[in-house]
N, C-alpha and C positions, 0 to 999 in steps of 0.2 A: 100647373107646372109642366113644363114640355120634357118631354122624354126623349134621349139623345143614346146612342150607339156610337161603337167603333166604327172606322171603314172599314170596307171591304177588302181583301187583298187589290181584285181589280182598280176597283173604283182608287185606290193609291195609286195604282200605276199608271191609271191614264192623266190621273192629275200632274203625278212629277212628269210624265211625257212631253204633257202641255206646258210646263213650266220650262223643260229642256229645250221643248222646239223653241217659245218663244224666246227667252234667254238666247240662243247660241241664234238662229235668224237677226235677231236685232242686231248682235253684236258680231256676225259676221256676213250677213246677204245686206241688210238694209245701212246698215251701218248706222244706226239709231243708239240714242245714249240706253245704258243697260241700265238708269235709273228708270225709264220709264219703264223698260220689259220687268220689272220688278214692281212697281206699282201693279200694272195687270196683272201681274200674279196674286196679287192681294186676294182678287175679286175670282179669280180661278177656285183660287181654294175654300172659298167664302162660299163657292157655289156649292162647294163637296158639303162644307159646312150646315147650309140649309139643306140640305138632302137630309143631312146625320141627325136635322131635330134642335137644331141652335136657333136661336132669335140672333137675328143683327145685334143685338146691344151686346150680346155675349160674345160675336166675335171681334167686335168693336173693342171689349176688353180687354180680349188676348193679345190685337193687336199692342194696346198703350200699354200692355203688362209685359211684351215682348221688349220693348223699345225702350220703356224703364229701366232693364236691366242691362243696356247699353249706356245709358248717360255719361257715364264716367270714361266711358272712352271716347265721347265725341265732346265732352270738354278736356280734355284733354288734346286732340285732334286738334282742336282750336288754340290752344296754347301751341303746340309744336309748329301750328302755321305760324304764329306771330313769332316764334324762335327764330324759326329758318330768315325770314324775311330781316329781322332786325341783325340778326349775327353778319348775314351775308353787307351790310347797310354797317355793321358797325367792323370791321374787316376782319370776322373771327373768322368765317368758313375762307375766304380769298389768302390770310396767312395760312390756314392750316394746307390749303393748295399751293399755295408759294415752298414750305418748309418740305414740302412731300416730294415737290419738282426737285427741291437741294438736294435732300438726304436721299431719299427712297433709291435702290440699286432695280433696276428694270426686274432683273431675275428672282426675287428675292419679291417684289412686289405686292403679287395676290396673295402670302403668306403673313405681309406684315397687314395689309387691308385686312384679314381674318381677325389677327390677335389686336390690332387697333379697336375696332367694330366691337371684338369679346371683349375687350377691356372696360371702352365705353359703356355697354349696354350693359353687364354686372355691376358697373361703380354706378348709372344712373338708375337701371332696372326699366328702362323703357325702350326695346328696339326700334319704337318708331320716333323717338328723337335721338336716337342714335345713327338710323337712316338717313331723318331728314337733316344732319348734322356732318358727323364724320363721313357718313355716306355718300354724299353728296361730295364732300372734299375729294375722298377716294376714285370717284367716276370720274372728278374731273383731271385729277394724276393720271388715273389711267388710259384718260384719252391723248394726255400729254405725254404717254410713253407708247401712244402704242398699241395698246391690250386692247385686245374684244372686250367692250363695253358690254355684252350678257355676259360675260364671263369673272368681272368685274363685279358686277351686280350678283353673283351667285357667290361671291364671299366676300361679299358688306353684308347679304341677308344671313350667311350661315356663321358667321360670326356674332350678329345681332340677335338670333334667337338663341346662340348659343348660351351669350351673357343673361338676355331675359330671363332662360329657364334656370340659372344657376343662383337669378338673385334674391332676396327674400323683400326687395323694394317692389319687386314686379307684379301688375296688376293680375296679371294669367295666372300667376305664381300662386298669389293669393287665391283669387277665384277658384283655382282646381284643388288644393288644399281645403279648401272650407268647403264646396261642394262635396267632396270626397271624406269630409268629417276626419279629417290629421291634422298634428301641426306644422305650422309652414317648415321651419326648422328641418323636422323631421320628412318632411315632403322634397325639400333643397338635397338633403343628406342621399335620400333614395333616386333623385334624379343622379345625383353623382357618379353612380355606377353601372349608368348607360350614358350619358354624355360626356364623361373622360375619354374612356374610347373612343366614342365618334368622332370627339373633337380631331386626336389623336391621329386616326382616317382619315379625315376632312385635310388636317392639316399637310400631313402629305403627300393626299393629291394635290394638292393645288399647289403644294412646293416644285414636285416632279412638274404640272402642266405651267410652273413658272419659267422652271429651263427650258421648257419647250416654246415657250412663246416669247419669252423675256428679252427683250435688245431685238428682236426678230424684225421687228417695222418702228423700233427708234430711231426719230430723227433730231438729233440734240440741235437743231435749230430753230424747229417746232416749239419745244421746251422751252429754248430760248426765248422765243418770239413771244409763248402765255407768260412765261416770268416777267418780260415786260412790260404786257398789256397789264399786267396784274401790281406789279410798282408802278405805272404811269397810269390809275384809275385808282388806288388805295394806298393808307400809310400801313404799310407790312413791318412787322415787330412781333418779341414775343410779348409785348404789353395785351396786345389784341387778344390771348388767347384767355387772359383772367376771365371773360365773363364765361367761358368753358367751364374752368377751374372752378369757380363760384357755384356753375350747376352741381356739378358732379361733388363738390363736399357738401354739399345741402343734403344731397339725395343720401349719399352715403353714411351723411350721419340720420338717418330712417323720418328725414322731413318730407310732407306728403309733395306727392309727383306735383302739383297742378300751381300751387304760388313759387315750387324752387323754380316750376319752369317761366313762370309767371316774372317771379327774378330777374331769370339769367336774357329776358326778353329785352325789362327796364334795363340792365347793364348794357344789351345791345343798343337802346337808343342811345345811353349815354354814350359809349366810345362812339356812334355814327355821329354828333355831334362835334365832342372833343376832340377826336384825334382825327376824324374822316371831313369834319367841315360841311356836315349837313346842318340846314336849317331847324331849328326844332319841330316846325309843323310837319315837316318831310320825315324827319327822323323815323316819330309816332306814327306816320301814315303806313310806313314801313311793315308794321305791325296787323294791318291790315286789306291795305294791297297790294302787300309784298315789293321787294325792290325790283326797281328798273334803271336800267343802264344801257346804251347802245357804246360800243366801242369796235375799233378797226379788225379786232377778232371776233369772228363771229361764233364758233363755238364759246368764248367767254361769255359771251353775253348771252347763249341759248343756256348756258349752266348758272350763273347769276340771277337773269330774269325771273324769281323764282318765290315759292314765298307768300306769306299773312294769310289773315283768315280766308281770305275770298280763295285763295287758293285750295281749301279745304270745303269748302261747299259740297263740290261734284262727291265726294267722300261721304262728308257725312249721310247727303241724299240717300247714298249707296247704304249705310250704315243703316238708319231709319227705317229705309223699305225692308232690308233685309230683317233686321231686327224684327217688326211687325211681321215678315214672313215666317220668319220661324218660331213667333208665338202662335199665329194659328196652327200650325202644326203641329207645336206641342197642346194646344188647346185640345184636337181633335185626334190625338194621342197616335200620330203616323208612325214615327221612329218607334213607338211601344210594339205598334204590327208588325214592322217589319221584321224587329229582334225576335219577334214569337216562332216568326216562320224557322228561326236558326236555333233558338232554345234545347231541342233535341241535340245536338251539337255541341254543347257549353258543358261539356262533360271535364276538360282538362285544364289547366293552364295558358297553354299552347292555344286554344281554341278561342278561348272567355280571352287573350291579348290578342289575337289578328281579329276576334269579332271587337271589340273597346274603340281600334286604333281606324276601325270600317266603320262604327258609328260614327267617329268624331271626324271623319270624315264625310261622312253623309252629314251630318252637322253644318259643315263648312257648305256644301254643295245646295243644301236645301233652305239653310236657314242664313246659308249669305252673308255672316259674321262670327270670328272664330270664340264670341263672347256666348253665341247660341251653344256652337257647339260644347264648351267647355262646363255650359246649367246643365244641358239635356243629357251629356254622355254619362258623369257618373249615376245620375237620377236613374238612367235606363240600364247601366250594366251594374249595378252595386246588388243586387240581390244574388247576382250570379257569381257573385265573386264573396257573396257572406256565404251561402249555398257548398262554395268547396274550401270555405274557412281560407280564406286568400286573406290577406290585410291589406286595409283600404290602402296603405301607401303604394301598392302597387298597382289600385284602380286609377289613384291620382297619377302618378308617373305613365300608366296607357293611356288615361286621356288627355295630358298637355300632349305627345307623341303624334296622338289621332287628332286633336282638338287645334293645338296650337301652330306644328307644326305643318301643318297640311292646310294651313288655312290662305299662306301667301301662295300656296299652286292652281287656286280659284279665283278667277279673272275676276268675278263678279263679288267675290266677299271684302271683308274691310279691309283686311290685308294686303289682298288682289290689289284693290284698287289704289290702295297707299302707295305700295313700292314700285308700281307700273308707274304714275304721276309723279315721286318724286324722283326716281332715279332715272326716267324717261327712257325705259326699257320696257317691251310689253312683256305680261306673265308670262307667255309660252316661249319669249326667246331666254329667258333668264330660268323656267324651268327647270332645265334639265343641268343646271349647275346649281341649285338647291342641295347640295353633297353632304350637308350635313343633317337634312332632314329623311333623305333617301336612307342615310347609312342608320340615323336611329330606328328608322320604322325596323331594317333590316335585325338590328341587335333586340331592340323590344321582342318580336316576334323570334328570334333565335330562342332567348332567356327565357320566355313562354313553353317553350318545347321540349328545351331541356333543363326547365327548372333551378337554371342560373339565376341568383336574386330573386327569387320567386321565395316572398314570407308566407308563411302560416301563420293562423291569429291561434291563441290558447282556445276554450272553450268560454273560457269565464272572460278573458278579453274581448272574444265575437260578441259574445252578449252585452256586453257596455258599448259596444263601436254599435250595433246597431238600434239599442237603447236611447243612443243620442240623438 
């Protein structure tokens, strides 16, 4: 039987180093896809791994044990490709862009794209078909008014996580609830009284930076001209928008993510048929490599062209590698070192929340999907939060924060890579309009300090929560 050890502080550091260099070189000196700089990371840490005393088969394991517990979001992935592609084919996303050009006031704009996106994303519980759906619609209003397109993109996401974290449909939701050993309910209820405010925040800012930008660079001929292109390439109606409607009371009444999205796909071939005049085989194709259209506006057709599974490939790749990365690292017990080195520290509230919200960030960064981050953060910070009698709902509410939240700020993670591809903004331009994931880490880390919403468990309650 082989005998296996922890890393070393060092020997950690030089590993993430090489994983930094190579990651950030590929993806910005060679320009090389960041799914291969992520493969060789495999074998980087593989290396650390036979040093520590592992046989190959054992890291072999961690990898397909890492990537197992993604499954569920790279079907899912897959189902949101075949969405986008069929809605846009059956005219649901092109009406909801037509009725946005109507209605939507310039000023007022990036306010209503927030509460649209929160609506969406709590009534389905999945931001990333809220993204690849209303969000989509959203980018393309707001190229039709106008608006800085990262700015755009920073309240379709901050509204989409918003709805995520608020729903009790939501995969994360769940996941850091049952990680965190609460019930979801009761996990929904404890976010509530960090994400009202935020929201709150979020909201307005982006009201105040609507007057500031709103009508500034509209040109209602522009508008004009996409309403056009968009009546003289589809039949626009609000009949178009039922296969919406359809998703969203499936979800809402708690039918699982993966056949209501599965659904609301078939109801996209069907109106791309019936009402759009596609052929059936085309329809279905739609589903899988995404629609295509060439028309005399060429942003319509860079915002359309869009879409079905093969669109999701580069994604998943991303997902997969990452996944398997950051099982070996939980294999070889990295993220456990590094919290040792801060353990002397994890003395308060205040401390045990900015160190949760720092894992699950390190999560995102190391293990390159926000599904790692949200196994490993409360695994790694729940004894330090039984240790000062803290209750788990408030372990679970720091790790969607650090976990969930912080995981579209990473080029490289699932997240990264989703909202960069679908809304066709890179991470770092859309960054720093993330307003509502800034402002939560902000109020987490306030509440921490000064013991706002901060639970204590009974004695005899600690003892059953860590019993389980």
């Amino acid at each position: 039987m082989n005998t296996t050890r922890l890393p070393a502080m060092w020997e950690i550091m030089i590993v993430l180093a090489l994983f930094l260099a190579v990651v950030i070189s590929f993806a910005t000196v060679f320009d090389l896809p960041i799914q291969l700089a992520l493969f060789i990371s495999w074998f980087i840490v593989m290396a650390l791994g036979v040093r520590l005393g592992y046989t190959y088969n054992q890291l072999q394991g961690a990898i397909t044990r890492g990537i197992s517990n993604g499954l569920e979001a790279i079907l899912i992935l897959l189902a949101v490709g075949t969405l986008i592609g069929t809605w846009i084919a059956g005219g649901v996303v092109p009406s909801l862009i037509y009725f946005g050009l109507e209605f939507i006031n310039p000023t007022f704009f990036l306010l209503a794209t927030l509460i649209i996106c929160s609506i969406t994303s709590i009534s389905t519980g999945t931001s990333w078909g809220t993204v690849g759906t209303a969000g989509i619609a959203m980018m393309g209003i707001g190229q039709g008014l106008g608006m800085p397109l990262a700015l755009v993109a920073g309240a379709v996401i901050s509204g989409a996580y918003f709805g995520d974290k608020l729903s009790p449909l939501s995969d994360s939701t769940i996941l850091s609830a049952s990680m965190a050993r609460v019930n979801v309910i009761d996990h929904v209820k404890a976010m509530l009284v960090l994400d009202i405010p935020a929201y709150l925040i979020t909201a307005v800012l982006f009201t105040v930076t609507g007057f500031m930008y709103g009508g500034k660079d509209f040109d209602a001929g522009r508008v004009e001209g996409l309403k056009s292109s968009l009546l003289d390439t589809f039949h626009i109606s609000g009949w178009m928008l039922i296969p919406a409607l359809a998703v969203i009371v499936l979800l809402a009444f708690k039918k699982p993510s993966l056949p209501a999205i599965a659904i609301g796909s078939l109801l996209g071939i069907i109106w791309a048929v019936v009402f759009q005049h596609m052929d059936v085989a085309s329809a279905f194709n739609t589903a899988y490599e995404g629609f295509k259209i060439n028309t005399d506006n060429t942003f319509l057709s860079e915002l359309l062209n869009r879409g079905g599974i093969l669109s999701m490939v580069g994604s998943i790749i991303v997902i997969i590698f990452g996944l398997g990365f950051g099982g070996l690292l939980d294999e070889l017990g990295v993220l456990e070192v590094l919290l040792s080195k801060f353990e002397k520290i994890l003395v308060n509230s205040g401390n045990v929340t900015a160190s949760t919200i720092f894992v699950g960030l390190l999560g995102n960064i190391f293990g390159c999907a926000m599904y790692v981050s949200l196994i490993l953060t409360p695994k790694i910070m729940e004894k330090s939060y039984d240790k000062l009698r803290i209750q788990r709902l408030v372990l679970a509410r720091n790790s969607e924060v650090g976990g969930t939240l912080t995981s579209g700020m990473v080029p490289w993670t699932d997240n990264g890579v989703f909202l960069a591809t679908t809304l066709g903004i890179s991470t770092f331009a859309y960054l720093p309009f993330m307003w509502l994931s800034f402002i939560s880490i902000i109020l987490a880390i306030i509440y921490g300090y000064t013991g706002k919403f901060i639970w204590y468990a009974t004695e005899e309650k600690q003892r059953s929560s860590i019993a389980k």
